[in-house]
Biopython code that builds the backbone (N, CA, C, O; Angstrom):
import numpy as np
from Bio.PDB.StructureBuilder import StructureBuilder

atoms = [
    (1, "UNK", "N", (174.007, -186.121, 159.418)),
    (1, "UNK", "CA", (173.744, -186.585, 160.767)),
    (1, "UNK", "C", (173.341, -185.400, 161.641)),
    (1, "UNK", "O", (173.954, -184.334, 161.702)),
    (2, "UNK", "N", (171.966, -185.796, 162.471)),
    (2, "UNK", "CA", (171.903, -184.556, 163.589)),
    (2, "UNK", "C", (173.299, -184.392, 164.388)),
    (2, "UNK", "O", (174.264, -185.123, 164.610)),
    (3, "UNK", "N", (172.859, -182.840, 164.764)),
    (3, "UNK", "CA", (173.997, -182.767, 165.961)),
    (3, "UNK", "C", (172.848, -183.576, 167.469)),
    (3, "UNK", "O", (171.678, -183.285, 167.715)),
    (4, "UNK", "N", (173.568, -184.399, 168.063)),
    (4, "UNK", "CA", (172.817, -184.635, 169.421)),
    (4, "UNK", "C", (173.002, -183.671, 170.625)),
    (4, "UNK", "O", (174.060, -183.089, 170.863)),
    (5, "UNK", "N", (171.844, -183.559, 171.376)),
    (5, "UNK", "CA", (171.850, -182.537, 172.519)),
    (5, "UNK", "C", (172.329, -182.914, 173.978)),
    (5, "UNK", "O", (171.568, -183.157, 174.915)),
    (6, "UNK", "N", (173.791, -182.926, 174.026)),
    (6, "UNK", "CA", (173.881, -184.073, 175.022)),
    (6, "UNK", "C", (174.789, -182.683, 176.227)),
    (6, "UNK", "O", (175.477, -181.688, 175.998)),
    (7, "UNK", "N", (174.134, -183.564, 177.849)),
    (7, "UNK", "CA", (174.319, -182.155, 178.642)),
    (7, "UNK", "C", (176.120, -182.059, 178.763)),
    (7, "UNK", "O", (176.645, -182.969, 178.123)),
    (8, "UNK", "N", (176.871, -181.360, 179.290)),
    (8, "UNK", "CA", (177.957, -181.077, 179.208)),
    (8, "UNK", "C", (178.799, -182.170, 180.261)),
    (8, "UNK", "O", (179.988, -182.479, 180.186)),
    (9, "UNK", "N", (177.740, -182.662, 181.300)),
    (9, "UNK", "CA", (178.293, -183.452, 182.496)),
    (9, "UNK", "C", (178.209, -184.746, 181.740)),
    (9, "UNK", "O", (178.877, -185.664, 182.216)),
    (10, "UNK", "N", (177.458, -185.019, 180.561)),
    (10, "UNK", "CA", (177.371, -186.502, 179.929)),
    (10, "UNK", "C", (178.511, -186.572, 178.903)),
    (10, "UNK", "O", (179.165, -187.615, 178.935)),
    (11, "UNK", "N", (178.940, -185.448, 177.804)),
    (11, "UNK", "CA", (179.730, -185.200, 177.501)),
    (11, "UNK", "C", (181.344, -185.835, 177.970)),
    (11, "UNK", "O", (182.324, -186.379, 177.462)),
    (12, "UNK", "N", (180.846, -185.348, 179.281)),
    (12, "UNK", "CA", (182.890, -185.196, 179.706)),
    (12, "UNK", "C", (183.216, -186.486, 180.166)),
    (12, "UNK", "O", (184.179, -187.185, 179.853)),
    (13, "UNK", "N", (181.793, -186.839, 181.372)),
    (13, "UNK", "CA", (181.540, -188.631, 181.522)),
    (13, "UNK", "C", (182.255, -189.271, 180.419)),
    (13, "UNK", "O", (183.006, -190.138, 180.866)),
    (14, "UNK", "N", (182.293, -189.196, 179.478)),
    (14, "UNK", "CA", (182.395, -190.520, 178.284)),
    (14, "UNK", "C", (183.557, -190.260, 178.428)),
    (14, "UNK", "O", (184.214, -191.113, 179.025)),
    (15, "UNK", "N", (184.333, -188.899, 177.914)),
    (15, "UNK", "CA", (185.308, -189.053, 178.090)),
    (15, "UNK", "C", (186.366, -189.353, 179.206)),
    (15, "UNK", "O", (187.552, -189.474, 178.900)),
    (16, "UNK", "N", (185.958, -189.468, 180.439)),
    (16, "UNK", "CA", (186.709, -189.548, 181.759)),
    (16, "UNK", "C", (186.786, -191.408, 181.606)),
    (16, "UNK", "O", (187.809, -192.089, 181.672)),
    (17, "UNK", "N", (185.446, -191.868, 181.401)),
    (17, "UNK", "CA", (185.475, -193.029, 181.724)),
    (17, "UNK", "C", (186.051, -194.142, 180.664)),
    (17, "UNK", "O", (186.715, -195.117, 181.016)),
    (18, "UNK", "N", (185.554, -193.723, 178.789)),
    (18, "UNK", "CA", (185.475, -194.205, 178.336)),
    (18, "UNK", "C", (187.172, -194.075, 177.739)),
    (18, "UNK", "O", (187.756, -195.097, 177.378)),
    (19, "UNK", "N", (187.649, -193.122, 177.706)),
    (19, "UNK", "CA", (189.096, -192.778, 177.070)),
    (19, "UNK", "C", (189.911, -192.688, 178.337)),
    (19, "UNK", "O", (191.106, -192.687, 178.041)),
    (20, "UNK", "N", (189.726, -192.619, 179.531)),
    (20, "UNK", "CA", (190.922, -192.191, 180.052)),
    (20, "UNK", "C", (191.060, -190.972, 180.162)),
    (20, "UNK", "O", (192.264, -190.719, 180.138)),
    (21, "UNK", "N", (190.464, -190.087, 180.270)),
    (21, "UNK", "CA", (191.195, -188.211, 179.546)),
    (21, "UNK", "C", (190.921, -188.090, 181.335)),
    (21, "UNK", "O", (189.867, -188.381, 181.900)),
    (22, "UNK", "N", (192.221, -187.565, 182.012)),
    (22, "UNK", "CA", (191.710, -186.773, 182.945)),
    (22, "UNK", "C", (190.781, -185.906, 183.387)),
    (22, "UNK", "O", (190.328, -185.844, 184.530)),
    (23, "UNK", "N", (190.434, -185.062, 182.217)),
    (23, "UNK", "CA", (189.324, -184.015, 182.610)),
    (23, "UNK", "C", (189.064, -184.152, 181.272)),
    (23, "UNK", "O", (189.817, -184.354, 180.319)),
    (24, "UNK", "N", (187.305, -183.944, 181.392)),
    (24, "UNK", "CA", (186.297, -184.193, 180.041)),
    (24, "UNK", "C", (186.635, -182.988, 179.351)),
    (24, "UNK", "O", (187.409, -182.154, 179.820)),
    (25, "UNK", "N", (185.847, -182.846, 177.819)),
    (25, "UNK", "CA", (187.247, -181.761, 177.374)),
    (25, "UNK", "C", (186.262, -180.715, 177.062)),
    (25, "UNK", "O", (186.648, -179.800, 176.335)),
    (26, "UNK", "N", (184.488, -180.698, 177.696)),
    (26, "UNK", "CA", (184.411, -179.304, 178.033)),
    (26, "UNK", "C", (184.572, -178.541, 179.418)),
    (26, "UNK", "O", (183.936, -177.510, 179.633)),
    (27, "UNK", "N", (185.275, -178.979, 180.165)),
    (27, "UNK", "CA", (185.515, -178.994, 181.447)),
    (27, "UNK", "C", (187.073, -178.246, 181.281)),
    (27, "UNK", "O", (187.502, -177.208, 181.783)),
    (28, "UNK", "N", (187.635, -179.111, 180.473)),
    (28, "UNK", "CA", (188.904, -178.463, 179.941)),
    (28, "UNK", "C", (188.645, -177.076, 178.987)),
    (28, "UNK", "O", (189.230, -176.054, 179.347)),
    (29, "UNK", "N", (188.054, -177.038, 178.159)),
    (29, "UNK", "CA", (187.596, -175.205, 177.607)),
    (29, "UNK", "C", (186.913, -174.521, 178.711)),
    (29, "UNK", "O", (187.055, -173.307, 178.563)),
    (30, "UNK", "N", (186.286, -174.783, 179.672)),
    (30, "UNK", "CA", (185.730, -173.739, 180.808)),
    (30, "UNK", "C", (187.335, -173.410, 181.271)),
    (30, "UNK", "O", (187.792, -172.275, 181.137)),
    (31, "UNK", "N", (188.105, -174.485, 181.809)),
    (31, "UNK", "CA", (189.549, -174.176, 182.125)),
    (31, "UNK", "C", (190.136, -173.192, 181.307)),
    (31, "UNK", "O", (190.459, -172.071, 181.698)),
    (32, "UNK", "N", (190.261, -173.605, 180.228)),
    (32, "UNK", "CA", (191.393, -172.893, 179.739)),
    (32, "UNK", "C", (190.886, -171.203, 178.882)),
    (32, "UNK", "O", (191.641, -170.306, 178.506)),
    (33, "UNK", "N", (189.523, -171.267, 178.808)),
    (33, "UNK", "CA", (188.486, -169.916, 178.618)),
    (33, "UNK", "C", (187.903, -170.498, 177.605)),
    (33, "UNK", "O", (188.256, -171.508, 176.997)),
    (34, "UNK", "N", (186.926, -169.770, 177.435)),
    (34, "UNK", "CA", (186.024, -170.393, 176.021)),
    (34, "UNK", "C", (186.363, -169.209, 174.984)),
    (34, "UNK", "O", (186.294, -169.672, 173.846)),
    (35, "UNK", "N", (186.511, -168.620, 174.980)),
    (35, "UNK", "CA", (187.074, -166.991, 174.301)),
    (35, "UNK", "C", (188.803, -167.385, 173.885)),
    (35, "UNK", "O", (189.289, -167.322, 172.756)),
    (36, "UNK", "N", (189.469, -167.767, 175.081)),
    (36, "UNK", "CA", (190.538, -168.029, 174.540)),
    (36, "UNK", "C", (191.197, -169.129, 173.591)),
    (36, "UNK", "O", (192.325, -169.267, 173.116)),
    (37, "UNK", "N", (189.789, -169.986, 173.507)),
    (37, "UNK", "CA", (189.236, -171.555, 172.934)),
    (37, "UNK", "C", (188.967, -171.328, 171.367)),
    (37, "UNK", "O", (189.107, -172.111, 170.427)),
    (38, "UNK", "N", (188.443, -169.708, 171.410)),
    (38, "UNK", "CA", (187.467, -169.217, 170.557)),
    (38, "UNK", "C", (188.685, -168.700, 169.674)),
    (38, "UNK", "O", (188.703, -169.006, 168.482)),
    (39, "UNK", "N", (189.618, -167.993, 170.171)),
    (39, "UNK", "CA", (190.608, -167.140, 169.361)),
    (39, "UNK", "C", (191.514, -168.053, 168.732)),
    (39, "UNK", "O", (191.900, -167.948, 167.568)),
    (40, "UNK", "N", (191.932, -169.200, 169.759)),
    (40, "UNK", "CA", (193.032, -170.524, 168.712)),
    (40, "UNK", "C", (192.094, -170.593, 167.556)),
    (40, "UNK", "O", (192.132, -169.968, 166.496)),
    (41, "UNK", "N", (191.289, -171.436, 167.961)),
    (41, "UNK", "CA", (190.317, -171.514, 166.230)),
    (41, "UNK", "C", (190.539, -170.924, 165.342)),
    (41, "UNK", "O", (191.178, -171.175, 164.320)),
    (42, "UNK", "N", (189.903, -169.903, 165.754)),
    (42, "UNK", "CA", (189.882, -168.575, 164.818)),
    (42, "UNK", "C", (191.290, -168.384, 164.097)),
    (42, "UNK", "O", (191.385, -168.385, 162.869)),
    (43, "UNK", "N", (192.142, -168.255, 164.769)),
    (43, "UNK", "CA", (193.516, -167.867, 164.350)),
    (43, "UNK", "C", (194.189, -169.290, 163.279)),
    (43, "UNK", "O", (194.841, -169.033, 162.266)),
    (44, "UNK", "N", (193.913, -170.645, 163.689)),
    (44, "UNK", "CA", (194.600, -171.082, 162.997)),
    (44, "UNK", "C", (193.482, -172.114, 162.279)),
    (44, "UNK", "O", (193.457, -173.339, 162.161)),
    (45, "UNK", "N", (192.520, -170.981, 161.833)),
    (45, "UNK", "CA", (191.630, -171.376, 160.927)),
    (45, "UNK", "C", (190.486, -172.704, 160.487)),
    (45, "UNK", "O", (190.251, -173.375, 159.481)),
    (46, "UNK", "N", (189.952, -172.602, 161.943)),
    (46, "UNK", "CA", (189.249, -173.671, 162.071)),
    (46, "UNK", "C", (187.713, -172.869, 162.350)),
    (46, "UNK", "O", (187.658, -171.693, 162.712)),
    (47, "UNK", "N", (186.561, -173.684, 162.125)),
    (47, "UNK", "CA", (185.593, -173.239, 162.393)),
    (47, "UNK", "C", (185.014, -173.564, 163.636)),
    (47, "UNK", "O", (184.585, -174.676, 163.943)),
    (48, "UNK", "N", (185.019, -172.207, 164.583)),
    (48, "UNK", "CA", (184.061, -172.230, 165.883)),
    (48, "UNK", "C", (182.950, -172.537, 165.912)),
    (48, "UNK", "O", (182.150, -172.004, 165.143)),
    (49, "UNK", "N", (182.370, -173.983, 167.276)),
    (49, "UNK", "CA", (181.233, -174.277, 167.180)),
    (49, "UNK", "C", (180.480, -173.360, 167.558)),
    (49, "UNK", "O", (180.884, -172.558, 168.399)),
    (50, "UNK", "N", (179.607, -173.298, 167.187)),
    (50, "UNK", "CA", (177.782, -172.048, 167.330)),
    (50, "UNK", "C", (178.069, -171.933, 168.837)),
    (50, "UNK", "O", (178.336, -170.870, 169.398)),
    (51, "UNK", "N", (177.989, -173.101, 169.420)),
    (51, "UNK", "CA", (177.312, -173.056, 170.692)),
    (51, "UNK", "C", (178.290, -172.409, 171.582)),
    (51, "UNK", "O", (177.844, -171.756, 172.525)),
    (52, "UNK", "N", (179.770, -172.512, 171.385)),
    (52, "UNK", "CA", (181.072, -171.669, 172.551)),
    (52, "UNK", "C", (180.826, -170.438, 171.385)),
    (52, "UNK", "O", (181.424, -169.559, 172.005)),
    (53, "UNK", "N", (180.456, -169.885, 170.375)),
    (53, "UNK", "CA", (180.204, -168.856, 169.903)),
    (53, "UNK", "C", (179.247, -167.709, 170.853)),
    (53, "UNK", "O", (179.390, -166.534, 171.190)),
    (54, "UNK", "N", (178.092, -168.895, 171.083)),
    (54, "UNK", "CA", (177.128, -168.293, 172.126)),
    (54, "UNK", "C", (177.584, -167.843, 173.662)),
    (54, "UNK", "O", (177.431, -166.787, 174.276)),
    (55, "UNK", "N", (178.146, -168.971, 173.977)),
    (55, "UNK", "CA", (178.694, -168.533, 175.264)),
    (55, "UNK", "C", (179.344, -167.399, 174.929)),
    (55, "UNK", "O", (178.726, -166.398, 175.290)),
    (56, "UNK", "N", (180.493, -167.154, 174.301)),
    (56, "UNK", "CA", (181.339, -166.086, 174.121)),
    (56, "UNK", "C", (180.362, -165.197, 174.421)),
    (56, "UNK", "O", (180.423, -164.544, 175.463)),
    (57, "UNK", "N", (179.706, -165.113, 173.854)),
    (57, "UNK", "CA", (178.911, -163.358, 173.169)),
    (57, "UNK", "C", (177.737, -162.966, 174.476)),
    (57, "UNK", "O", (177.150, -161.901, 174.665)),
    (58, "UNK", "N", (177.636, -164.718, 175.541)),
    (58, "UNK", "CA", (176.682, -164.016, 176.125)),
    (58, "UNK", "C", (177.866, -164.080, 177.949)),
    (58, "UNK", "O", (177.510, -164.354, 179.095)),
    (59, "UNK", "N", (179.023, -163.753, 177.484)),
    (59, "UNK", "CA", (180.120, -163.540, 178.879)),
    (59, "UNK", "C", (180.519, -164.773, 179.490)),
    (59, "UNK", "O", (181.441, -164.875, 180.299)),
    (60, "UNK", "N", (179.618, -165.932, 178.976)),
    (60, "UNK", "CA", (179.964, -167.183, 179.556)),
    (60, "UNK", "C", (181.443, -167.708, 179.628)),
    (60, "UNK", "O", (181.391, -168.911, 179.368)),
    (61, "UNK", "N", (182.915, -167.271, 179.900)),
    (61, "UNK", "CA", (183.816, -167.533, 179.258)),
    (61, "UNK", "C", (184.625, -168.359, 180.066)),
    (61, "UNK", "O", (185.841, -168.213, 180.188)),
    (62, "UNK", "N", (183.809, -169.399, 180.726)),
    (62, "UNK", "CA", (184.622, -170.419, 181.503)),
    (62, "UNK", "C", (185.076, -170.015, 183.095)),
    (62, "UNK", "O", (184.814, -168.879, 183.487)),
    (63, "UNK", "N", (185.543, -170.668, 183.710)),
    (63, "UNK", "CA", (186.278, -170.442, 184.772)),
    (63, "UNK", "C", (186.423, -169.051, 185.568)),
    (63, "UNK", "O", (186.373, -168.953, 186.794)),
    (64, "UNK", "N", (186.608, -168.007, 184.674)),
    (64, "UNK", "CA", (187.360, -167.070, 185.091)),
    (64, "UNK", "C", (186.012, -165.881, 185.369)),
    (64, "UNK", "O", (186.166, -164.786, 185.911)),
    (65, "UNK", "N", (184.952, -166.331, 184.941)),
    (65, "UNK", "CA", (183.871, -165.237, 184.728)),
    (65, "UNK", "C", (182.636, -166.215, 185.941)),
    (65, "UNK", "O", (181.680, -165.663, 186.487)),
    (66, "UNK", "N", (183.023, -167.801, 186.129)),
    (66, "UNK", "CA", (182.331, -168.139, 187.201)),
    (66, "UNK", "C", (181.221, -168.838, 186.185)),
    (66, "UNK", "O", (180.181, -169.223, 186.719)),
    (67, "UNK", "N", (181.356, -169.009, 184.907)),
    (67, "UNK", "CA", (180.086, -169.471, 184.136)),
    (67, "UNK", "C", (180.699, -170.072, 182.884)),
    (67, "UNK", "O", (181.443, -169.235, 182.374)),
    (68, "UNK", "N", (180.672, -171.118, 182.249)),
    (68, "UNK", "CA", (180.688, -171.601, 180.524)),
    (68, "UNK", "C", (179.987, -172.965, 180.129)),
    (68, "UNK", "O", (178.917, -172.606, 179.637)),
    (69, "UNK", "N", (180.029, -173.942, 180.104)),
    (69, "UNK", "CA", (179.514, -175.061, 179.991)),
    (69, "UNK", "C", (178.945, -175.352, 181.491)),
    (69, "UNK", "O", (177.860, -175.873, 181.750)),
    (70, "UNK", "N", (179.849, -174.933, 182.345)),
    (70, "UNK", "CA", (179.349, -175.236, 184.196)),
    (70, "UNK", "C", (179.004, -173.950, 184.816)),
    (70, "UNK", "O", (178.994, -172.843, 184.276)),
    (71, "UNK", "N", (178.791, -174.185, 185.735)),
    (71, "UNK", "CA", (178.732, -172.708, 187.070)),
    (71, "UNK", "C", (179.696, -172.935, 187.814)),
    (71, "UNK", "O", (180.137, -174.080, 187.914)),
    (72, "UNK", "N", (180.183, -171.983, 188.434)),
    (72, "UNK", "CA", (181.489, -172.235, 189.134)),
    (72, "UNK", "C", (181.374, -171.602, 190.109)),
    (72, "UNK", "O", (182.282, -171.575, 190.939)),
]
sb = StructureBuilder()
sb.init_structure("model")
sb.init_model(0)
sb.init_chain("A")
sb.init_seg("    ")
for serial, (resi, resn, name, xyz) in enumerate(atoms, 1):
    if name == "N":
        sb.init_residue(resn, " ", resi, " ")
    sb.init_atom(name, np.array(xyz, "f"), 0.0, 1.0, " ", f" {name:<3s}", serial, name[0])
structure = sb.get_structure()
């Protein structure tokens, strides 16, 4: 199956509306850092997606840097 290219605000939509989730859950990794998103993975051995790979590497790291999936 392709991966689909879907924007980050359509993303979280589904989840706000369609599940219930208080906050869409890339809204929630800008929160909680994308680096610090990046290191759970890593650590308990899961594979990081490409794309918060990218952010990482290009400073995007959520919330705290003013930039990750959103602008802040």
């Amino acid at each position: 199956m392709d991966e689909l290219d879907l924007e980050p605000t359509t993303v979280d939509a589904c989840m706000l509306l369609g599940a219930g989730h208080p906050m869409g859950p890339l809204k929630l990794l800008d929160f909680v850092g994308l680096d610090v998103a990046q290191s759970i993975g890593e650590q308990i051995g899961e594979e990081v997606p490409e794309r918060i790979e990218a952010l990482v590497a290009a400073g995007r790291l959520g919330r705290k840097t003013g930039a990750g999936f959103y602008e802040y």
